[in-house]
ZAROLO-322063 format. One record per residue (C-alpha): x, y, z; residue number from 1. Coordinates in Angstrom, 1 decimal, padded with zeros to 4 digits. Layout:
N
<site><X>X</X><Y>Y</Y><Z>Z</Z><k>NUM</k></site>
...
This chain:
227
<site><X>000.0</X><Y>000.0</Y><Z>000.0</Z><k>1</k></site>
<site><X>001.3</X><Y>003.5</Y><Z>-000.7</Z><k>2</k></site>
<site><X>001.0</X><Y>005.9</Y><Z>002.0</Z><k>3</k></site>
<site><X>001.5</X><Y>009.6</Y><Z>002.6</Z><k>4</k></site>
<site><X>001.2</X><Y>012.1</Y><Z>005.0</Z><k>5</k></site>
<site><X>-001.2</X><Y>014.3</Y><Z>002.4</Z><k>6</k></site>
<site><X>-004.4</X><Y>012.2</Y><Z>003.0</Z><k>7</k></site>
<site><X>-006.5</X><Y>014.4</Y><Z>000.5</Z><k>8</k></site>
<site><X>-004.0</X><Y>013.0</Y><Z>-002.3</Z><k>9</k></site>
<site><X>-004.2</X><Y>009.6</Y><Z>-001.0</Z><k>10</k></site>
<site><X>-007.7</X><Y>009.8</Y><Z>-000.8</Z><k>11</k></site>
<site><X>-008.0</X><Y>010.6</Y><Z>-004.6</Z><k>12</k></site>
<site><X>-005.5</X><Y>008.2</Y><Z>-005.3</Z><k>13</k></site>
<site><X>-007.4</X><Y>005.3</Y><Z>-004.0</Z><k>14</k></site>
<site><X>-010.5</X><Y>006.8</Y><Z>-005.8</Z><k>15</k></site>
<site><X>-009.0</X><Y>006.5</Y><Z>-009.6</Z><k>16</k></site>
<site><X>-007.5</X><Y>003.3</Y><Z>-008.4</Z><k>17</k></site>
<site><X>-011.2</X><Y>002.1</Y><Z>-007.6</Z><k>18</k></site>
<site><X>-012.9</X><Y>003.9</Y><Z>-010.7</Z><k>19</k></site>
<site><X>-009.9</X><Y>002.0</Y><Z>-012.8</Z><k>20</k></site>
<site><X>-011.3</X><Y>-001.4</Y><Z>-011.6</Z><k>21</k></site>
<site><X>-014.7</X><Y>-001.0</Y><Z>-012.2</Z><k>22</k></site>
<site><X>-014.0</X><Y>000.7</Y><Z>-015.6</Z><k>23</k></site>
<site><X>-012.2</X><Y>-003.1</Y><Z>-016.1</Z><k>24</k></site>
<site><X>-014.9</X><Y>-005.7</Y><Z>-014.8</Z><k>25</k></site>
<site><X>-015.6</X><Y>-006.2</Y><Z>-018.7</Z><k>26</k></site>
<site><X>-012.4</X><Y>-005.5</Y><Z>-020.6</Z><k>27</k></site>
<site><X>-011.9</X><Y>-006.1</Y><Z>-024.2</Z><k>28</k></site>
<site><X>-009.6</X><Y>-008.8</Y><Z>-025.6</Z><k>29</k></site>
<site><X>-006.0</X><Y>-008.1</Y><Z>-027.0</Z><k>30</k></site>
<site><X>-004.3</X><Y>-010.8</Y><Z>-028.7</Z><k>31</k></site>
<site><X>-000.7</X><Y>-010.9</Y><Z>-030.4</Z><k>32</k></site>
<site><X>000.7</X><Y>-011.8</Y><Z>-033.4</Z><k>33</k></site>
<site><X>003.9</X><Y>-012.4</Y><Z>-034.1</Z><k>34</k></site>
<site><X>005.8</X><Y>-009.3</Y><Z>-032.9</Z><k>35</k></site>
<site><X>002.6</X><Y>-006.7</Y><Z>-033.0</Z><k>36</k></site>
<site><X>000.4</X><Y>-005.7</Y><Z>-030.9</Z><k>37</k></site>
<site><X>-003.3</X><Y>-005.2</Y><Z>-031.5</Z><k>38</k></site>
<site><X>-007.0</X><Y>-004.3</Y><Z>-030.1</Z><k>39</k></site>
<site><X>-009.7</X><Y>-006.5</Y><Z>-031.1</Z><k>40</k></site>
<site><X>-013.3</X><Y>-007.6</Y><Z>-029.8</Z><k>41</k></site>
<site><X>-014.4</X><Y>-010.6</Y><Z>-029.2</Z><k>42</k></site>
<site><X>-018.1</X><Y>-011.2</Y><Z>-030.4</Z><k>43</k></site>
<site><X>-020.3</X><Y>-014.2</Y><Z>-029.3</Z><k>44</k></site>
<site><X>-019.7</X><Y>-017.4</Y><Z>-032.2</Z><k>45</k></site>
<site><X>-023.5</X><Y>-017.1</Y><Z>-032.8</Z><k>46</k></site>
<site><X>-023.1</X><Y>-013.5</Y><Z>-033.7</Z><k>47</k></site>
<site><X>-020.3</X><Y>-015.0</Y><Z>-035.8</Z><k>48</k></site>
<site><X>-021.9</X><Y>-018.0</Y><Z>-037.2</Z><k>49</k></site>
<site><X>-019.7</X><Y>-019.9</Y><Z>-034.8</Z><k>50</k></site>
<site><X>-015.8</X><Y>-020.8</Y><Z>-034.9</Z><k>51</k></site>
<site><X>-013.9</X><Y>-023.5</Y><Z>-036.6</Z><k>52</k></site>
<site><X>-011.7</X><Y>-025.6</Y><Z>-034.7</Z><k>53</k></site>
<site><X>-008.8</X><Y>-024.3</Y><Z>-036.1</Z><k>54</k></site>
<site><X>-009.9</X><Y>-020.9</Y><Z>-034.8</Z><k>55</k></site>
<site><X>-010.3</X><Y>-021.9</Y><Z>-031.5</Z><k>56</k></site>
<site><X>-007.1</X><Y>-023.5</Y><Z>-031.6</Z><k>57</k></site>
<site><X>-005.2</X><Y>-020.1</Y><Z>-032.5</Z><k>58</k></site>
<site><X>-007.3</X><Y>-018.3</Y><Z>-030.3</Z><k>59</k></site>
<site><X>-005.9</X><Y>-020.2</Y><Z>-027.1</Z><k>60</k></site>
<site><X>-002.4</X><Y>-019.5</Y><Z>-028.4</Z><k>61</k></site>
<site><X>-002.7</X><Y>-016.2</Y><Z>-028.5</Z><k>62</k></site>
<site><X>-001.4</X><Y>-014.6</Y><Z>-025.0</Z><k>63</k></site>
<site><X>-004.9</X><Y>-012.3</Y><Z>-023.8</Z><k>64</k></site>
<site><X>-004.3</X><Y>-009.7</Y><Z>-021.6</Z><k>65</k></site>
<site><X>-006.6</X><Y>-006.2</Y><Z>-021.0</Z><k>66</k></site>
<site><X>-006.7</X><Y>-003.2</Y><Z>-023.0</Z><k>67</k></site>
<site><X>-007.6</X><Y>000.4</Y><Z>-022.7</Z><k>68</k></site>
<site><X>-007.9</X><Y>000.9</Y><Z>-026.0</Z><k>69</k></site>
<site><X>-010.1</X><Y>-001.6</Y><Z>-028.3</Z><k>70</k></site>
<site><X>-010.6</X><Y>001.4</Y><Z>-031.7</Z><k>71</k></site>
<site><X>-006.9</X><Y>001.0</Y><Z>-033.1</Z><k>72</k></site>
<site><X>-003.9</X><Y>-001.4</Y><Z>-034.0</Z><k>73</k></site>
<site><X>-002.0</X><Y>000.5</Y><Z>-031.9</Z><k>74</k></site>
<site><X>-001.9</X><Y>001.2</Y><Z>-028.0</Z><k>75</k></site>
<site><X>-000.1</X><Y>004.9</Y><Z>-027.0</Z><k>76</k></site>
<site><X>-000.6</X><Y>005.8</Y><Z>-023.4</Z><k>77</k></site>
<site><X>000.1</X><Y>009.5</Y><Z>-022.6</Z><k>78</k></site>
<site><X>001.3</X><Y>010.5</Y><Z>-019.2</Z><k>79</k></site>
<site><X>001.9</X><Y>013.5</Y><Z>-017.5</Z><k>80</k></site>
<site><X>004.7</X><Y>013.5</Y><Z>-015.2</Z><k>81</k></site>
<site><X>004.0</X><Y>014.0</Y><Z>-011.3</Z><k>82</k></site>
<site><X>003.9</X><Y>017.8</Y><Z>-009.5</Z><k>83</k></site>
<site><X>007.2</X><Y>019.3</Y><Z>-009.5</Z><k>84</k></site>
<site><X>008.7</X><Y>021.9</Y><Z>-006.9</Z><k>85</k></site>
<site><X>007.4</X><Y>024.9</Y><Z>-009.8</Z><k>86</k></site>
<site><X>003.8</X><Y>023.6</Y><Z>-010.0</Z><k>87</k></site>
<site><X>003.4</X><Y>023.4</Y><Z>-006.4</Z><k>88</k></site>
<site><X>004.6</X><Y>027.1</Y><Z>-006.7</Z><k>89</k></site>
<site><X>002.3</X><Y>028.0</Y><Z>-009.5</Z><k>90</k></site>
<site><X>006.0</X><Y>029.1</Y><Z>-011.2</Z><k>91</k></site>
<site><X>006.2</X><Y>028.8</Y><Z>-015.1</Z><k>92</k></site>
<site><X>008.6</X><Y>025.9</Y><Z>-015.6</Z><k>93</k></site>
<site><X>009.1</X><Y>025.0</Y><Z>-019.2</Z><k>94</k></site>
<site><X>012.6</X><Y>023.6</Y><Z>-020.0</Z><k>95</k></site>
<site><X>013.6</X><Y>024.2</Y><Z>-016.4</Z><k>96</k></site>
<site><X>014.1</X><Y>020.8</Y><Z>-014.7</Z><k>97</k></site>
<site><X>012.6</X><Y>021.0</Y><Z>-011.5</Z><k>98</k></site>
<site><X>012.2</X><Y>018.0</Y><Z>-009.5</Z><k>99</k></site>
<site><X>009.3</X><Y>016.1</Y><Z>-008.2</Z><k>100</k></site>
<site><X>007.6</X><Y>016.8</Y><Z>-004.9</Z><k>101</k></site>
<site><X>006.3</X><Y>014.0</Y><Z>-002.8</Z><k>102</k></site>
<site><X>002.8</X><Y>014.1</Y><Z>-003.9</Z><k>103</k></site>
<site><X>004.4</X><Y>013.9</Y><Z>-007.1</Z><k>104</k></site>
<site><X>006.1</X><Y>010.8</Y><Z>-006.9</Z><k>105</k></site>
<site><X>002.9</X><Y>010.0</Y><Z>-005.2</Z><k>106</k></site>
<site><X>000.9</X><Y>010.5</Y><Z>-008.7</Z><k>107</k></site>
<site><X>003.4</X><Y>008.3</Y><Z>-010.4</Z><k>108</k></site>
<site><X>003.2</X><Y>005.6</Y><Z>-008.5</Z><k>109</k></site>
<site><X>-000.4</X><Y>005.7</Y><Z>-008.5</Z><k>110</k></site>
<site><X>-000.8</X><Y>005.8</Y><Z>-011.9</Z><k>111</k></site>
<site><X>002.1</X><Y>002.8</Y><Z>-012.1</Z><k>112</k></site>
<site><X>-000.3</X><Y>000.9</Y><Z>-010.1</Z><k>113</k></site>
<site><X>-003.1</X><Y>001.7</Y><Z>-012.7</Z><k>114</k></site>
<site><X>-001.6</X><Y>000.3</Y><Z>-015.7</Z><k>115</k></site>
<site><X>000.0</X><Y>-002.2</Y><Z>-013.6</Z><k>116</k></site>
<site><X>-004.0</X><Y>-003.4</Y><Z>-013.0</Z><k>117</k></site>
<site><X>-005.1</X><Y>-002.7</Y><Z>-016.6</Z><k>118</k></site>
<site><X>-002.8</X><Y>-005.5</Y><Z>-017.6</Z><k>119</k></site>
<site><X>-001.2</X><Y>-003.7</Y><Z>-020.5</Z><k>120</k></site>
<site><X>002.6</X><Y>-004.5</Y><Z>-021.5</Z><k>121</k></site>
<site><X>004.2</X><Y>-002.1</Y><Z>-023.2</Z><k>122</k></site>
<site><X>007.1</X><Y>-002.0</Y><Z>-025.6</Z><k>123</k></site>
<site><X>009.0</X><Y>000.9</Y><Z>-024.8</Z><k>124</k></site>
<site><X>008.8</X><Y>004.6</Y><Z>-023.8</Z><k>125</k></site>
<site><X>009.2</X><Y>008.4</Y><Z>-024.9</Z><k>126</k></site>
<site><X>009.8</X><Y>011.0</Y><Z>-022.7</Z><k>127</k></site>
<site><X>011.7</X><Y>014.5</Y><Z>-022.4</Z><k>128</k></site>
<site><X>015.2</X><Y>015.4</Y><Z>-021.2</Z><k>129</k></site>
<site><X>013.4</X><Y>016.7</Y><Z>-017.9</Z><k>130</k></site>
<site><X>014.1</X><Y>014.7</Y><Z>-015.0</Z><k>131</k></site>
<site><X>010.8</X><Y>015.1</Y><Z>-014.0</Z><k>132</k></site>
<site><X>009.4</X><Y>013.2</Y><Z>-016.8</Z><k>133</k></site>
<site><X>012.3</X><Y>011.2</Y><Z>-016.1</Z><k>134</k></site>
<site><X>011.6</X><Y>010.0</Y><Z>-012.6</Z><k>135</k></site>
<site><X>008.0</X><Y>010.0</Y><Z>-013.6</Z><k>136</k></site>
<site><X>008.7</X><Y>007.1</Y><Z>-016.0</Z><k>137</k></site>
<site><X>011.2</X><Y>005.3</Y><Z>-013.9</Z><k>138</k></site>
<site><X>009.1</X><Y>005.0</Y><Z>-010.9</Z><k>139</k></site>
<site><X>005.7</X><Y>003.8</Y><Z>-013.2</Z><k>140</k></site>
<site><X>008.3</X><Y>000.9</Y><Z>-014.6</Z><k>141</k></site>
<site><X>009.2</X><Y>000.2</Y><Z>-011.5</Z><k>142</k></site>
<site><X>005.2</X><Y>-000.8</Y><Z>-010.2</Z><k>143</k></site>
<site><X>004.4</X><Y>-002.2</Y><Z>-013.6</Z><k>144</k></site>
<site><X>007.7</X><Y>-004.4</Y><Z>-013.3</Z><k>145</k></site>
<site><X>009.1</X><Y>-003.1</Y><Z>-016.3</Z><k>146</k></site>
<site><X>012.1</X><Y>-001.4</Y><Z>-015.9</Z><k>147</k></site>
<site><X>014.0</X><Y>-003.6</Y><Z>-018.6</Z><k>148</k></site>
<site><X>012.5</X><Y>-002.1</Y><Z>-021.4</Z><k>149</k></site>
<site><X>013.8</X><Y>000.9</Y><Z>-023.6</Z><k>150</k></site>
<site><X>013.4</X><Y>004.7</Y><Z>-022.8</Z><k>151</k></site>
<site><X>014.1</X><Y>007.1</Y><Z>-025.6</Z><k>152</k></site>
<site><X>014.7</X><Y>010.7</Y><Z>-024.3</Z><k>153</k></site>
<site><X>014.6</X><Y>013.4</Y><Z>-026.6</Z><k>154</k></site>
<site><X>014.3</X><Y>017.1</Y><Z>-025.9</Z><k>155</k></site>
<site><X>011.8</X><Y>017.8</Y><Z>-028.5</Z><k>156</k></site>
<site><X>009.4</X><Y>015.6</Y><Z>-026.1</Z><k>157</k></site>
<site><X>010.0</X><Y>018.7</Y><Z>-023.4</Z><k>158</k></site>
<site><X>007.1</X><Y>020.9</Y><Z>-022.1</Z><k>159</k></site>
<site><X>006.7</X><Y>024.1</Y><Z>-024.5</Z><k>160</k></site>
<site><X>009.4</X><Y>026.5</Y><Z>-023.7</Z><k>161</k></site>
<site><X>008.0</X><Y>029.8</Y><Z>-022.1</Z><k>162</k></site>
<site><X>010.6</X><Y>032.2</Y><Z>-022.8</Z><k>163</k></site>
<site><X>010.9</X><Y>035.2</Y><Z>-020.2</Z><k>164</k></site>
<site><X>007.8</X><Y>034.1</Y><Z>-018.8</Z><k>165</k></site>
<site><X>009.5</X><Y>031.3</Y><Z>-017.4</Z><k>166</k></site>
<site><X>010.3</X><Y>031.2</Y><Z>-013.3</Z><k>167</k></site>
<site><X>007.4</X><Y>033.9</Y><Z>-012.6</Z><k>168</k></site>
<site><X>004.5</X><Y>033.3</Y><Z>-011.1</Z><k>169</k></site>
<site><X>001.1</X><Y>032.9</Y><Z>-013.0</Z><k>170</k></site>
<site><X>-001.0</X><Y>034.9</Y><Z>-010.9</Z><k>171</k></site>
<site><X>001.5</X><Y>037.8</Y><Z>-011.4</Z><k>172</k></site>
<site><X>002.0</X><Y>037.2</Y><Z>-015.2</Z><k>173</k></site>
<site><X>-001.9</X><Y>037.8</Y><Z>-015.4</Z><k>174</k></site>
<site><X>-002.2</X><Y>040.7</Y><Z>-013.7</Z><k>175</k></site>
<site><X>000.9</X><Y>042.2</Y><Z>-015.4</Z><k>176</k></site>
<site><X>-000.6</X><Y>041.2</Y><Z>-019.0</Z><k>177</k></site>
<site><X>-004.1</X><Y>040.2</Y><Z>-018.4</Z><k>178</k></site>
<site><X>-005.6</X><Y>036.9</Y><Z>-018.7</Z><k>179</k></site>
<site><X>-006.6</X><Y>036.6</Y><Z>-022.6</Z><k>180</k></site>
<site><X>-003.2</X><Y>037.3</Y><Z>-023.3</Z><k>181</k></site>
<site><X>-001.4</X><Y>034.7</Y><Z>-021.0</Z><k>182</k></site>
<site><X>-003.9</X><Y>031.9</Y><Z>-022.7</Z><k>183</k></site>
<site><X>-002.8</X><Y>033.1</Y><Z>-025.8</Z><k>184</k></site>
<site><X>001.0</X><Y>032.3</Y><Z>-024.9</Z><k>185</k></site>
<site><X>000.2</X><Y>029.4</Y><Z>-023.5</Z><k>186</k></site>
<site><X>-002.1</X><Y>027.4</Y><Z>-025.6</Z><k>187</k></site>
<site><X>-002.0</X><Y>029.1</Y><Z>-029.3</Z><k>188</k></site>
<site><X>000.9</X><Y>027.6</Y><Z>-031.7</Z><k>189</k></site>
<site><X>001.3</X><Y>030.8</Y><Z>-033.3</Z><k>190</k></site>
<site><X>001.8</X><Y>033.2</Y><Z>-030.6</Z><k>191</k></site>
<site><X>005.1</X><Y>032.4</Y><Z>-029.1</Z><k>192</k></site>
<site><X>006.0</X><Y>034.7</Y><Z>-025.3</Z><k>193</k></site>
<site><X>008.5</X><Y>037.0</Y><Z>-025.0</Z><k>194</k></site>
<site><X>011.8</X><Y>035.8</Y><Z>-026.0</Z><k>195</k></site>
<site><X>014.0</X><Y>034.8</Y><Z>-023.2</Z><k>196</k></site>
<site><X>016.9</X><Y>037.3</Y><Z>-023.2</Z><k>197</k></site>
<site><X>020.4</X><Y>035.3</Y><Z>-023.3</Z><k>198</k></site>
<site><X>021.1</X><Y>036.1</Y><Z>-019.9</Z><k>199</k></site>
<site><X>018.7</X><Y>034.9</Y><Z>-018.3</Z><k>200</k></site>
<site><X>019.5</X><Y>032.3</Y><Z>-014.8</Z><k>201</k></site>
<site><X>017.5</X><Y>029.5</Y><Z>-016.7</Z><k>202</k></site>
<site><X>018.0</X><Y>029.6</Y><Z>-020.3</Z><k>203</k></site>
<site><X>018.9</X><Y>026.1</Y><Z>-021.8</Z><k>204</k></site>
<site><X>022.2</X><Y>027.5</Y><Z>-023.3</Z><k>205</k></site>
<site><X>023.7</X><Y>027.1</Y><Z>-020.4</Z><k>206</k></site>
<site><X>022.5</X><Y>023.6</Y><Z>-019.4</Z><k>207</k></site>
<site><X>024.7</X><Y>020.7</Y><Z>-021.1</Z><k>208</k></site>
<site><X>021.8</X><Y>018.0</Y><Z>-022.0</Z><k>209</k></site>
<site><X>021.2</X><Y>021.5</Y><Z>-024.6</Z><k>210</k></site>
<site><X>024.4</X><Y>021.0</Y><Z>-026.7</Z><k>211</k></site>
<site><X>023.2</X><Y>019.8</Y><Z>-029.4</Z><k>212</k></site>
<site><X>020.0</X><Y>022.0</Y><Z>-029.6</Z><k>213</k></site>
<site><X>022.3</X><Y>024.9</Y><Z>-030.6</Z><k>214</k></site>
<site><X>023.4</X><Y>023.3</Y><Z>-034.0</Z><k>215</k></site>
<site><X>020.0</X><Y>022.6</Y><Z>-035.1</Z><k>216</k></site>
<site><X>019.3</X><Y>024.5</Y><Z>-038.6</Z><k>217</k></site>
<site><X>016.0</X><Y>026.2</Y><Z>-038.6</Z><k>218</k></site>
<site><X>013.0</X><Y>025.0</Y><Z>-040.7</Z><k>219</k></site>
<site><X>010.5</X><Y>026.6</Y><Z>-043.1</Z><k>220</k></site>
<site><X>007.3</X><Y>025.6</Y><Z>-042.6</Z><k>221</k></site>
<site><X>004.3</X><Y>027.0</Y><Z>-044.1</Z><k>222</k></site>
<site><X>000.9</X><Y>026.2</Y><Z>-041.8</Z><k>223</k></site>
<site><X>-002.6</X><Y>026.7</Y><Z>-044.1</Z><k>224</k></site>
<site><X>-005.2</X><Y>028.0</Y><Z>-041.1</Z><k>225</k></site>
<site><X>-008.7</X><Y>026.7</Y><Z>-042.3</Z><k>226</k></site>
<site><X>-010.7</X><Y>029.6</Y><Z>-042.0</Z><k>227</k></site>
């Protein structure tokens, strides 16, 4: 059992960890073949017109285990990485690698324990060069028993870079530029924030896992807007 002193996270902890099980009580089938994996659903043989033998036969070769996704070929989990020091603080983080807090490392394991129970196995994993994400991942490997498999890190995979806004408070940022505005840096593609002078404490410039972001050629790319 995971415990904590913060009983209002471990509260809604055990809460997704209940709504997780009952969301499984009927689960979809996911069988493999050869090396890939894929979704599929099972219907009743007299929906079917029944099976052959040598249906049934493959079917009880084929490892079964439970799947969140039964739509697709493919199975892609997203995960966000647990609270770090600059959430707690409301602090833009971006690029910055703050660490977890202990509710967050709370969060991961929780959600470890989640996909642990769903049953899925997955092949490998993507995340950013932020050791947030980083501990994030290693601690859900470590409930769902799968630390041996890959991890690619890349820093294209990293939160969206916030520029100067990054290591102020939100609150502050809004009152200083008002609220539309701050939305529009944070959520529109096309409306980067300030530029982050080279100076600045935090700029990734000075941060060695960055090395090889420096030599990287820029792109034209033309975006069409639909309306």
């Amino acid at each position: 059992m995971i415990t904590h002193p913060s009983n209002q996270l471990r509260s809604i902890g055990m809460r997704l960890l209940k709504a997780e099980n009952r969301a499984l009580r009927n689960p979809p089938t996911v069988t493999t073949s050869a090396n890939r994996t894929y979704s599929s659903l099972v219907g009743s043989s007299s929906a079917a017109g029944g099976a052959s033998p040598s249906d049934s036969s493959k079917q009880q070769q084929q490892r079964e285990f439970t799947s969140l996704n039964c739509q697709t070929p493919y199975q892609v989990v997203f995960l966000r990485h647990g609270q770090s020091t600059w959430n707690r603080d409301n602090r833009f983080i971006g690029w910055t690698d703050t660490p977890l807090t202990d509710d967050g490392v709370l969060e991961a394991r929780v959600a470890g324990d989640m996909l642990a129970k769903s049953g899925i196995l997955f092949d490998e994993v993507h995340t950013s060069m932020l050791r947030r994400c980083i501990r994030t991942t290693n601690l859900v490997l470590m409930e769902l028993g799968q630390e041996y498999i890959p991890v690619h890190k890349h820093w294209r995979l990293n939160e969206r870079h916030y520029g100067d806004l990054v290591g102020k408070n939100k609150k502050e940022v809004v009152l200083q530029f008002g609220k539309d505005q701050v939305k529009r840096w944070r959520r529109s593609y096309d409306e980067p924030p300030p530029m982050m002078e080279d100076d600045h404490p935090f700029h990734p410039a000075k941060d060695p896992r960055y090395h090889m972001v420096r030599t990287v050629q820029p792109v034209l790319v033309l975006v069409l807007l639909d309306g």
